[in-house]
C-alpha positions in Angstrom: -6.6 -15.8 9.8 -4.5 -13.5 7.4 -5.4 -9.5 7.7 -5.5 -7.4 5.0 -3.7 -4.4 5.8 -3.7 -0.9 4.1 -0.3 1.0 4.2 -0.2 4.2 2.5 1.3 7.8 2.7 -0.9 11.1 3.0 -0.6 14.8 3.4 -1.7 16.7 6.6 -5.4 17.6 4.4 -6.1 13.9 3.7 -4.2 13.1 -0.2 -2.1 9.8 -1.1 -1.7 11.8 -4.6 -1.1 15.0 -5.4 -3.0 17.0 -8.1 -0.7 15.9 -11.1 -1.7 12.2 -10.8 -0.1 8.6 -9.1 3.7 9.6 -8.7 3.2 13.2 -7.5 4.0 12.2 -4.1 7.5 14.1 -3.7 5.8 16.1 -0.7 6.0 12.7 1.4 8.2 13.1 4.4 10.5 10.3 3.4 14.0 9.4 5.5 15.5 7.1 7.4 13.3 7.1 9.9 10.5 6.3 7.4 12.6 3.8 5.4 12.6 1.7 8.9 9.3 2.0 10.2 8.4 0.4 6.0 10.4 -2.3 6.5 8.7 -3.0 10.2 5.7 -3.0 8.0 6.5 -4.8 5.4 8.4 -7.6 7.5 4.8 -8.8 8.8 3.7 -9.0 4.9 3.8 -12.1 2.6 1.5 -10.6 -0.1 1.1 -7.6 -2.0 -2.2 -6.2 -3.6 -1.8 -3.6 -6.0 -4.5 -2.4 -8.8 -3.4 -2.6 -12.5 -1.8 1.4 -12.3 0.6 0.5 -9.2 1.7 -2.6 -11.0 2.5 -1.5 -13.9 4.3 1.6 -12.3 6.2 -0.4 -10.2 6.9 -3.2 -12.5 8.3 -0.2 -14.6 10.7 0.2 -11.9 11.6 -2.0 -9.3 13.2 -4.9 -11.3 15.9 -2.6 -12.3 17.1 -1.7 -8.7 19.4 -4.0 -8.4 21.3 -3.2 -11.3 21.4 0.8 -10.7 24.2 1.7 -9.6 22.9 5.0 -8.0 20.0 3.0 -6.4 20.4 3.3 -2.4 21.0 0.0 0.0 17.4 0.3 1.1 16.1 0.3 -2.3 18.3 -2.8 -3.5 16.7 -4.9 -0.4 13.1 -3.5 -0.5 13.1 -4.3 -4.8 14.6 -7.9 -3.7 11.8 -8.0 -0.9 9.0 -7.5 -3.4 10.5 -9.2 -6.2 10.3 -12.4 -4.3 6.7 -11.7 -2.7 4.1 -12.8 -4.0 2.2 -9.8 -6.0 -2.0 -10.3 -6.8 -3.1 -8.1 -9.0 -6.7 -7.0 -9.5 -7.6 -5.6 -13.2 -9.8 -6.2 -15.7 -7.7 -4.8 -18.7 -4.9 -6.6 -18.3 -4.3 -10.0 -19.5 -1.3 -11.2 -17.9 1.3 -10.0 -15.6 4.8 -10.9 -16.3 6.7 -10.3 -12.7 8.0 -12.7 -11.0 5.7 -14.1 -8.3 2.6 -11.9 -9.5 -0.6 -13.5 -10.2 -3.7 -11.6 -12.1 -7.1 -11.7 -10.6 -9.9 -10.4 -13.1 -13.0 -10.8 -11.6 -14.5 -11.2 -8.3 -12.4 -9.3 -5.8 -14.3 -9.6 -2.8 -14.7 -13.6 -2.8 -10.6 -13.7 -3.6 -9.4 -11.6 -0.9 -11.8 -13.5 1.6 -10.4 -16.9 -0.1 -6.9 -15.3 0.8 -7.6 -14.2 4.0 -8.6 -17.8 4.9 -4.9 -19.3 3.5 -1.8 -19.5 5.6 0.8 -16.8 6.0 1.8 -13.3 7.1 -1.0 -10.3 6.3 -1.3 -9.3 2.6 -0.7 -5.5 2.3 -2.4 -3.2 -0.3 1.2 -1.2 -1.1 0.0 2.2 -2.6 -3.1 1.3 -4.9 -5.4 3.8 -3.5 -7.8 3.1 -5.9 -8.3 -0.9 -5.4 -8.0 0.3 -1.8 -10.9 2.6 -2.0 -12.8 -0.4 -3.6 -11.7 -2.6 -0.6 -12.5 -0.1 1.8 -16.1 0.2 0.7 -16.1 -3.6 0.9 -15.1 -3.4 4.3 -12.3 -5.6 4.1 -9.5 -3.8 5.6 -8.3 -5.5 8.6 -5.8 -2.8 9.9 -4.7 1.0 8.4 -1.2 1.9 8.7 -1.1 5.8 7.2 1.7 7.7 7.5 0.4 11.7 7.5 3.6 14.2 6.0 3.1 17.4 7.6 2.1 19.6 4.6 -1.0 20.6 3.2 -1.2 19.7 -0.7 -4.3 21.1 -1.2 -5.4 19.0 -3.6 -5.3 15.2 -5.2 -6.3 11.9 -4.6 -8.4 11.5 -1.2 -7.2 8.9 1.5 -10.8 8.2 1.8 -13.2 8.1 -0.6 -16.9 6.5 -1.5 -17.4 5.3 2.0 -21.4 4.4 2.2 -21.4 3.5 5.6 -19.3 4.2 9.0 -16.2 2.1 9.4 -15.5 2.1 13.4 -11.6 2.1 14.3 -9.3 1.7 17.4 -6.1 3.1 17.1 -3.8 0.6 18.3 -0.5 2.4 17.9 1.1 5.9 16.8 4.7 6.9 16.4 6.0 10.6 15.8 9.1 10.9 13.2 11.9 12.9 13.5 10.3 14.7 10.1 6.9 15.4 11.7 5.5 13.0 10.1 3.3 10.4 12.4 2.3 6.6 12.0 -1.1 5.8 12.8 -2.3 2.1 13.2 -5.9 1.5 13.0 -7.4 -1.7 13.3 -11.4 -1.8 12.3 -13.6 -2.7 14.7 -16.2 -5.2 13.4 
């Protein structure tokens, strides 16, 4: 069975966003190091979940990678990388999605990422989208969490965690210090 795995960025006091909404997240510890350890994630992914905000942000973006001259070798390969995964998006204000390889889901969420979870393939990873992530988590249908914590304190912004009715138990099944500060933590929930 497929996992549905979480990977996001947070500050030190618990925020994927900072107080001036979805991109404030310059305070991210982001370098090489982290640049690899993304692409270790993202190479056991087939599928991408987003919410109708990521998408459109990185839709915005990512399909012009390739032809920016200033963009960096990693970015060229990680907007090939999702350009040819597959992308399901969750809204119900849109009424299409136009990227390559994306696929709109308006209604039901829990019963289509059980009915994913069930198909053949790597894990499907919620890539930013802390919102439909909070919505999943409350669901309880994280499989794994892969959080990388900067090591600053923003003070203020969108929680990691947030709406949670009921305890989610969780084994930590693997952490890795950055030359940054920055640490990954792998979680895996314990059902």
């Amino acid at each position: 069975m497929r996992k549905l795995v979480l990977f996001l960025h947070a500050s030190l006091d618990g925020f994927v966003e900072g107080p001036n909404g979805a991109m404030d997240i310059g305070w991210i510890s982001y370098d090489g190091d982290l640049e690899k350890y993304a692409k270790e994630i993202l190479s056991t992914a087939d599928t991408v979940i987003w919410g109708r905000g990521t998408y459109q942000l990185m839709h915005g973006y990512w399909p012009s990678v390739p032809s920016n001259p200033s963009a960096s070798q990693h970015e060229r390969n990680h907007a090939e990388w999702i350009d040819k995964t597959a992308k399901i998006v969750f809204s119900t204000t849109l009424d299409k999605v136009e990227w390559n390889n994306s696929r709109l889901v308006k209604e039901d969420v829990e019963e289509e990422i059980k009915n994913l979870k069930q198909q053949p393939g790597k894990d499907m990873v919620i890539l930013g989208s802390p919102r439909i992530a909070h919505h999943l988590m409350q669901l309880d249908l994280i499989d794994e969490y892969k959080i990388t914590v900067s090591p600053v304190l923003i003070g203020s912004g969108l929680p990691l965690f947030q709406g949670l009715k009921e305890k989610v138990n969780l084994k930590l099944i693997e952490n890795k210090t950055f030359d940054s500060g920055a640490i990954g933590l792998v979680y895996q929930s314990v059902r």
